[in-house]
N, C-alpha and C positions, 0 to 999 in steps of 0.2 A: 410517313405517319403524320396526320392531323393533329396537331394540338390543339385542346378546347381553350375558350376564352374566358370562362371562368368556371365556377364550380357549377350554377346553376345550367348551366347547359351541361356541364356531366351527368348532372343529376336527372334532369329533363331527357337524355338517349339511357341512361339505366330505364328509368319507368318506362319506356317504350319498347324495353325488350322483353320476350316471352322468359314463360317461368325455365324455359329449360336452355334459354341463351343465362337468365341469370345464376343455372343454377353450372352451366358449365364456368362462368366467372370465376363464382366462389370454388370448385372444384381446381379451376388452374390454381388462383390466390394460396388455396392449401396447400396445393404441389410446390409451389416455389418456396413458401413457409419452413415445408419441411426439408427442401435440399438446404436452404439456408443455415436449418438447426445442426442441417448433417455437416456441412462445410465449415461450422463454427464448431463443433465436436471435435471432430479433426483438426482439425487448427488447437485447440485448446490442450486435446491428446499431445498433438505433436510438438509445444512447448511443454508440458509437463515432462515428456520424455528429454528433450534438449534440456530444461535445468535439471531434472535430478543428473544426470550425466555430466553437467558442469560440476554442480557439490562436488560429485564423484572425483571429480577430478582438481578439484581444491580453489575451484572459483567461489569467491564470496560474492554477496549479493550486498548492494546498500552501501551506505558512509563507511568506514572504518570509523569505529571506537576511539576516541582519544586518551593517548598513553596517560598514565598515571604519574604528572609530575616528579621530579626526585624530592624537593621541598614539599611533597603532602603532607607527612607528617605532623612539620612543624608547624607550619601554617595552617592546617585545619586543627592541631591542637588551639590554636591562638584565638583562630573565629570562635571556637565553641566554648570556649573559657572567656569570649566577648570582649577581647583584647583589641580586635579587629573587624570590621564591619565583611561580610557575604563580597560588598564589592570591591574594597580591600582585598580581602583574599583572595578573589578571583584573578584580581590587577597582580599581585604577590605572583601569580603561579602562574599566569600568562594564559589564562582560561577564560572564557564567559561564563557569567554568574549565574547561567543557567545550566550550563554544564560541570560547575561546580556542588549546584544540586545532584545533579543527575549520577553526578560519579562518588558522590557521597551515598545515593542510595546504594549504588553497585557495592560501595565496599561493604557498607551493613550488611546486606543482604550474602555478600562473600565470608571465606571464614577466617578473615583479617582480622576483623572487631569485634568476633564471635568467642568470649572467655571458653574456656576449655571445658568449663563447671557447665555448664550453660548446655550446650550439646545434649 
């Protein structure tokens, strides 16, 4: 198989082919288009079916969560009463200050800090 030497001589044997050399071109071009889409279907089917059957079977997916220190408590009363600085607190629990956010929205959002009136 010949390889061209640049574009412009690609371009210069298109224009020399008749309408029905170019029109079988574009006719392959689509064929292969569409096995591609089918081959990528397939493939796409057939992970979706291998993870829900992971779930299914108790595989998680991603980082693990990080456990909820024993000292939360106390130490996240202390930040928010501004005892203690975010990075303080963080350094206190053995955490990074950003997932000292993160696990502070978890708890709001859980029914930890949620009064019972409230509900």
């Amino acid at each position: 198989m010949r390889m061209f030497a640049d574009e412009g001589e690609l371009i210069e044997k298109y224009r020399r082919l008749s309408d029905e050399g170019r029109a079988r071109i574009s006719n392959q071009i689509d064929c292969e288009l569409r096995i591609d889409a089918e081959v990528t279907a397939k493939r796409q089917e057939s992970q979706r079916k291998g993870i829900e059957a992971a779930k299914k079977a108790g595989v998680q997916y991603g980082r693990p969560k990080v456990s909820v220190p024993e000292n939360w408590d106390i130490v996240y009363a202390q930040w928010k009463a501004q005892d203690i600085t975010a990075d303080e607190a963080a350094a206190k629990m053995g955490i990074s200050k950003a997932t000292l956010y993160r696990m502070e929205k978890r708890m709001k959002n859980s029914d930890i800090f949620q009064h019972p009136a409230v509900k």
